[in-house]
C-alpha positions as CSV (number, residue, x, y, z in Angstrom):
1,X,16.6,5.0,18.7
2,X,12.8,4.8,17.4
3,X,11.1,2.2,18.5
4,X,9.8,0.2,15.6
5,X,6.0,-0.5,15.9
6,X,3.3,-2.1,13.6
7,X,1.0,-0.3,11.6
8,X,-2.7,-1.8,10.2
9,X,-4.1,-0.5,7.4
10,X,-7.6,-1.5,6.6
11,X,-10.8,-0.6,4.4
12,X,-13.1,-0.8,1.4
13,X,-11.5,-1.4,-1.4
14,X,-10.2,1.1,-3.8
15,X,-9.5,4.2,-0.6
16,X,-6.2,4.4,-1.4
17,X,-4.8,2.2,1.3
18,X,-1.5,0.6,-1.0
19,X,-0.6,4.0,-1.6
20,X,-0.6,5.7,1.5
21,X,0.8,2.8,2.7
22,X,3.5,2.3,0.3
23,X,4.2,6.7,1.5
24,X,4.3,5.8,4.9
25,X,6.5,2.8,4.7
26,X,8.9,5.0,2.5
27,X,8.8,7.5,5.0
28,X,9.6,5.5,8.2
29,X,12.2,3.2,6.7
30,X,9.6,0.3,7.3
31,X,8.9,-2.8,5.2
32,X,5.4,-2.9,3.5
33,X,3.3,-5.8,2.4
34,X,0.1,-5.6,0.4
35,X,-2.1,-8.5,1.4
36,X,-4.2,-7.5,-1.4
37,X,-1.6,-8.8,-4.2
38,X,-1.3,-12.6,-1.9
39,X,-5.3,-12.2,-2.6
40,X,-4.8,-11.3,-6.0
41,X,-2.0,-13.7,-7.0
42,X,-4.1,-17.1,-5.2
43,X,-7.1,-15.4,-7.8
44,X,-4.5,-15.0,-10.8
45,X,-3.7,-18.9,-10.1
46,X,-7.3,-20.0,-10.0
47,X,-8.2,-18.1,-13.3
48,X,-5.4,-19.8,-15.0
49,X,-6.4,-23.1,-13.5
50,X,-10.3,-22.9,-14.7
51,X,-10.8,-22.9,-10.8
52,X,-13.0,-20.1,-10.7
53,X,-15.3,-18.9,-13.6
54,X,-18.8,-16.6,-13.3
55,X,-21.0,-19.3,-12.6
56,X,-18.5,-21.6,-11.3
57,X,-16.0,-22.1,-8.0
58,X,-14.1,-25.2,-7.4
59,X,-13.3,-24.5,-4.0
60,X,-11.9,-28.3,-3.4
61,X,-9.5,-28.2,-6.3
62,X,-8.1,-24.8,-5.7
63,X,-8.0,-26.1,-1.7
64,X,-6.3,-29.3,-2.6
65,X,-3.3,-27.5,-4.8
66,X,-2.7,-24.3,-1.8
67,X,0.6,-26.0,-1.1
68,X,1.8,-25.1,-4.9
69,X,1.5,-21.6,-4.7
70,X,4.4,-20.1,-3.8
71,X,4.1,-16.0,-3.5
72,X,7.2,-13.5,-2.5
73,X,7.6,-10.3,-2.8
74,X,11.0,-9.0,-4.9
75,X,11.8,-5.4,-4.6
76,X,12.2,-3.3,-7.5
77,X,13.9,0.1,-6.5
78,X,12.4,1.3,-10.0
79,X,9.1,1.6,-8.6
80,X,9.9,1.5,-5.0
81,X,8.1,-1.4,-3.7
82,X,7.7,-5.4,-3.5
83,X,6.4,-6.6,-6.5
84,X,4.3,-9.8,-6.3
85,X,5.4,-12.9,-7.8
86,X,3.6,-16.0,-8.4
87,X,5.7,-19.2,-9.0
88,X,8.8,-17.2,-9.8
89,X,6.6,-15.0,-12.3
90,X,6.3,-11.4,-11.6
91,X,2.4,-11.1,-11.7
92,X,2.0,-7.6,-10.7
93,X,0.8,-5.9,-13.6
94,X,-1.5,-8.9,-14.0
95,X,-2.9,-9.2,-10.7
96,X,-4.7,-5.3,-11.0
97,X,-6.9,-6.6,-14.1
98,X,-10.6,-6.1,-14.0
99,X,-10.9,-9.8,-14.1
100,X,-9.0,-10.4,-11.4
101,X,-11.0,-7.7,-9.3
102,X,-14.0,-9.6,-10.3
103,X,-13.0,-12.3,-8.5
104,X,-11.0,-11.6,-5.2
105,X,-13.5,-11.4,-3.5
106,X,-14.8,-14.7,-3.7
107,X,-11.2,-16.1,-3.1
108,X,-10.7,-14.5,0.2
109,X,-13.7,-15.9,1.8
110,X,-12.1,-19.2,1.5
111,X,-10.9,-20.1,4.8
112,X,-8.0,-22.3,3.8
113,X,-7.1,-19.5,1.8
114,X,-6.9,-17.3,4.3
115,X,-5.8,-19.3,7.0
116,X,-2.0,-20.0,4.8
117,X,-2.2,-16.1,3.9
118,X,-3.0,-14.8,7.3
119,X,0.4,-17.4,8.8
120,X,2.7,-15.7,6.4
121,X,1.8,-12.4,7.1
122,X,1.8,-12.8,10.4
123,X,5.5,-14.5,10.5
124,X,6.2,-11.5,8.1
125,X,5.8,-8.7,10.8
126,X,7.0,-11.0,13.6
127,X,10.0,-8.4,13.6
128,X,7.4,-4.8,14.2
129,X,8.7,-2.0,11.3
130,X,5.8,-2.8,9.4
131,X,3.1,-1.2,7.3
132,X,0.8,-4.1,5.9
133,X,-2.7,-3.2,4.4
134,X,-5.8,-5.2,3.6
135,X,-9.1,-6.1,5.4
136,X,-8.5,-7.8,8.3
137,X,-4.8,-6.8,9.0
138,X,-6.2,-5.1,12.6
139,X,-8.9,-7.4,13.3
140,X,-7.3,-10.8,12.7
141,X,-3.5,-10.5,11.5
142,X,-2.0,-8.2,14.3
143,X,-5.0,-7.8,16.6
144,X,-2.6,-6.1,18.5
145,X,-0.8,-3.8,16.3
146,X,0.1,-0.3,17.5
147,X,-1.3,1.7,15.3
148,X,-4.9,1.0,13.2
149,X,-6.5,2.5,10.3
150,X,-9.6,2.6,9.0
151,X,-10.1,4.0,5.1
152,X,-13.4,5.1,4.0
153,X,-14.5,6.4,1.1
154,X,-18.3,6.7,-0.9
155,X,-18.9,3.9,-3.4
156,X,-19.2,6.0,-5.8
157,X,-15.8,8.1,-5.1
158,X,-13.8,4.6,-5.7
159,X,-15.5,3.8,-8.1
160,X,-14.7,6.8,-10.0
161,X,-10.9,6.6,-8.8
162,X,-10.7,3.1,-9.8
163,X,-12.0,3.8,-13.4
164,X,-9.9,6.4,-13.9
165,X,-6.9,4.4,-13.5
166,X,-7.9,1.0,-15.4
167,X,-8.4,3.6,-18.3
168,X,-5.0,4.9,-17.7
169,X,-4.1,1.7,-18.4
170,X,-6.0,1.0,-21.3
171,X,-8.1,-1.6,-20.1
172,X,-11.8,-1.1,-21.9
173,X,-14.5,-0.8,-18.6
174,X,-17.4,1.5,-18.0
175,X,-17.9,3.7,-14.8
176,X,-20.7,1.4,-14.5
177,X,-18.6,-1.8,-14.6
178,X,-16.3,-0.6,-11.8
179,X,-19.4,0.9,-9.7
180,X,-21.1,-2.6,-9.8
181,X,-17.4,-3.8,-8.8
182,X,-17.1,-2.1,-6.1
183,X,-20.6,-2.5,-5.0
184,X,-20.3,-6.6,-5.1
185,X,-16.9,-6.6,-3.2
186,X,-17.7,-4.4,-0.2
187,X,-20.7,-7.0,-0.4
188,X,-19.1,-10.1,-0.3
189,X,-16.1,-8.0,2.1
190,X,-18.5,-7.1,4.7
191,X,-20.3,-9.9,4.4
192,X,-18.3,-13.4,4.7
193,X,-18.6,-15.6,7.5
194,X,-14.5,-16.1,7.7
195,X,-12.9,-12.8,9.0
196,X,-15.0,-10.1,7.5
197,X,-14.0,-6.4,6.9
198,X,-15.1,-4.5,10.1
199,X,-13.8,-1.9,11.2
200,X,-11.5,-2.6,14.7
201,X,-13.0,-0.6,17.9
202,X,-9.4,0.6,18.6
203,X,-8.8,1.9,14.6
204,X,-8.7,5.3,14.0
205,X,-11.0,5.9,11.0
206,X,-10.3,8.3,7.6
207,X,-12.6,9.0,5.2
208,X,-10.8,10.5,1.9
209,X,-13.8,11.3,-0.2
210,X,-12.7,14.4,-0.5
211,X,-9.5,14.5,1.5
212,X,-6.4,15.4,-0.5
213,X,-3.3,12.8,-0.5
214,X,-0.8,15.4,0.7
215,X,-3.3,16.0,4.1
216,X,-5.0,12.3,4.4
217,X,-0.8,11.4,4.8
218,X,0.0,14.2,7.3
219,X,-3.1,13.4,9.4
220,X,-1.7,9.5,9.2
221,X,1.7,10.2,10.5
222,X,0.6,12.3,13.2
223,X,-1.3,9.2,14.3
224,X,1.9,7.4,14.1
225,X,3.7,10.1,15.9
226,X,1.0,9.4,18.7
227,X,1.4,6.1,18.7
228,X,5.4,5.9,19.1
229,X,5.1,8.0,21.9
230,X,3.1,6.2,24.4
């Protein structure tokens, strides 16, 4: 039998990392988890709440109500993956908004906020046959996972990618809306003082600005062939 292992996906925002992870999960029989949508749904809730606003953050309030929000992932064998769901409500169509995107960032560099995210995805993979993606999934959530990756990509690549599919969606942005997005979050990403994204010195790095899906997923599962064999 396999051995089940667990597998850290990290990077900037807008590489691609749900969907190759969402691939590889599908391909190895493993659960996945997108720490990005726990992110998204705590946002989603402080929206709602008046919490957070362009020129405003109350950090206190949104800190003092943490024990209210109540996130699970449901599968939905339509689509093939967990869908997030915020207080019973199935947020995930909601949670991939601009506005939301506009805010994340700011979210996640709450420590309380990640210190309750980062416990439930760590008693999440206590079992191994995982693939869980994010920012700080090899770093600080499974420091010693057995396989890490790193996705890169130019600002301007996402940015273009990320476009692309909010107009799919018919959401009204500008390629210059989404560049200064993607600009500000790998900003504040790189940036906070609680867990920031860094790439881990055992993570192998891909950069898919101009790397095709079908051969940025081959490369990644002959790094997890590697990994199961030693």
């Amino acid at each position: 039998m396999t051995k089940k292992i667990t597998i850290a996906i990290d990077g900037f925002s807008s590489t691609g990392k749900s969907t190759v992870a969402k691939q590889l999960a599908k391909e190895l029989g493993y659960v996945y988890v997108d720490t990005g949508a726990m992110y998204r749904a705590v946002t989603l809730y402080a929206l709602r709440k008046n919490y957070i606003s362009e020129n405003n953050l109350d950090r206190d309030a949104l800190v003092k109500e943490l024990s209210l929000i109540k996130l699970k992932f449901i599968f939905n064998p339509e689509v093939g993956f967990g869908e997030m769901y915020l207080n019973g409500e199935n947020v995930e169509k909601e949670i991939r908004q601009m506005e939301v995107s506009e805010y994340v960032s700011k979210i996640a560099a709450i420590p309380e906020v990640r210190e309750m995210l980062v416990a439930q995805q760590q008693q999440m993979g206590k079992e191994k046959g995982i693939v869980m993606d994010g920012r700080d999934i090899g770093t600080v959530v499974f420091p010693d996972a057995e396989l890490k990756i790193f996705m890169t990509a130019s600002a301007e690549e996402r940015a273009q990618r990320r476009f692309k599919e909010l107009s799919e969606r018919g959401e009204e942005v500008t390629y210059k809306e989404v560049l200064r997005n993607v600009q500000e979050r790998d900003h504040l990403d790189t940036t906070r003082e609680d867990s920031p994204l860094v790439k881990a010195s055992d993570a192998k790095e891909i950069d898919n600005s101009h790397l095709a899906l079908t051969g940025q997923f081959e490369k990644i599962l002959e790094l997890y062939n590697a990994a199961i064999s030693n």
